[in-house]
C-alpha positions as CSV (number, residue, x, y, z in Angstrom):
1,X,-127.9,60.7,17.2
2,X,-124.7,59.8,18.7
3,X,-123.2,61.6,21.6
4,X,-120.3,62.6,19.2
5,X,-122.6,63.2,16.3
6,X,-124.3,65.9,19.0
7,X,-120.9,66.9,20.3
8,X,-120.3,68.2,16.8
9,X,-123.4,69.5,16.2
10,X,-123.4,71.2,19.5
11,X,-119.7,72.7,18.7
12,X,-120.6,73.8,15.2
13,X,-123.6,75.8,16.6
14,X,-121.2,77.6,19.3
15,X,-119.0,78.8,16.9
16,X,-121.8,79.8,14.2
17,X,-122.8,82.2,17.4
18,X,-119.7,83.4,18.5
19,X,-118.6,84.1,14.9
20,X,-122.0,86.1,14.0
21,X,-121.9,87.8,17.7
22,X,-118.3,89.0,17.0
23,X,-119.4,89.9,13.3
24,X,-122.0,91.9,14.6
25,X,-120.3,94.1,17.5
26,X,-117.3,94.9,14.8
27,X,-119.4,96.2,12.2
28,X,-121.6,98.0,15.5
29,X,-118.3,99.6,16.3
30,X,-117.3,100.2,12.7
31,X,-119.7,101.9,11.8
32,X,-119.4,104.3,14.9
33,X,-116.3,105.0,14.6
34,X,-116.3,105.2,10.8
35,X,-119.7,107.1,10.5
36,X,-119.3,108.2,6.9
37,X,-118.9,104.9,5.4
38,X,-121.8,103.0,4.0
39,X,-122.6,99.5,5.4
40,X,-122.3,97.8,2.0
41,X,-118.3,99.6,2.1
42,X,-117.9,97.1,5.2
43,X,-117.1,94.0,3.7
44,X,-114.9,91.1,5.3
45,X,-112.0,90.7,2.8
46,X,-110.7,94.8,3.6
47,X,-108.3,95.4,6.0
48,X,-109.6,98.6,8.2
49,X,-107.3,100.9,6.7
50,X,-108.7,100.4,3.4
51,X,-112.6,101.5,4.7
52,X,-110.0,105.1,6.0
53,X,-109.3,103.6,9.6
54,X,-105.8,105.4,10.9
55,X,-103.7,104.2,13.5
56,X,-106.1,106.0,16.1
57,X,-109.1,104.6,14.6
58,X,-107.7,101.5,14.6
59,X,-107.2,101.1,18.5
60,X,-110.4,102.1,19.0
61,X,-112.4,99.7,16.5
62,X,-110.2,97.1,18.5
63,X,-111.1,98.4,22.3
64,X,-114.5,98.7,21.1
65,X,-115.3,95.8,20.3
66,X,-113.2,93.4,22.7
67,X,-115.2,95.3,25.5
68,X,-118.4,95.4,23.9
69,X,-117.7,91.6,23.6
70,X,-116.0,91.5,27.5
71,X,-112.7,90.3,25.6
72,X,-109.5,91.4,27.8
73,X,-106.8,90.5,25.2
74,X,-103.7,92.4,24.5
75,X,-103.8,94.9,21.6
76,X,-100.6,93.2,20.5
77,X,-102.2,89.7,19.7
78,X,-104.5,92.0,17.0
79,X,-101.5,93.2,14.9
80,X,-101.0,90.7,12.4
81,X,-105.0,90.2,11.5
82,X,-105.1,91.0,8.0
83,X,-108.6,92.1,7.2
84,X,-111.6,92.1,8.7
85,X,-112.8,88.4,8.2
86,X,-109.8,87.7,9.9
87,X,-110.0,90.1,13.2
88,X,-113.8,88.4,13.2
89,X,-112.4,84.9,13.4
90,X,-110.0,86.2,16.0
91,X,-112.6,87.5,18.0
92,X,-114.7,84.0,17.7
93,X,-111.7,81.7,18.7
94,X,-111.7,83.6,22.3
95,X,-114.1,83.5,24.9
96,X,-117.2,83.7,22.9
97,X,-116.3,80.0,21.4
């Protein structure tokens, strides 16, 4: 394999990781914060406020998980993730990539 070939491959596998360990710590957190919902309710294409999340619950999904994941990134930079597949890919792009 070429050193590019296993630069890509070696890339690719990174963010595979830091995509499902980011995936994993925001439904952890979800689901503690949001105790009533079932885990099949949790699905990537809802925004939090659709699972019930209010503005409280909201901040603390987001300060959950960024220091659950040792992420120190404003709250602002979080505002304009749509849904949850989103805040996951914004989590993934950071210091976990």
């Amino acid at each position: 394999m070429e050193d590019g070939a296993r630069r890509t491959t070696a890339e690719a596998a990174r963010a595979a990781s830091a995509r499902t360990r980011a995936e994993q710590a925001l439904y952890e957190v979800i689901r503690s914060i949001l105790p009533a919902l079932a885990p099949e309710e949790i699905t990537g294409d809802k925004h939090l406020r659709d699972l019930g999340a209010d503005s409280v619950d909201r901040v603390e999904i987001i300060l959950g998980v960024t220091r659950r994941l040792g992420i120190d990134e404003p709250m602002s930079n979080f505002s304009a993730v749509p849904d949850i597949d989103g805040l996951v890919d914004h989590l993934s792009r950071g210091p976990l990539a």
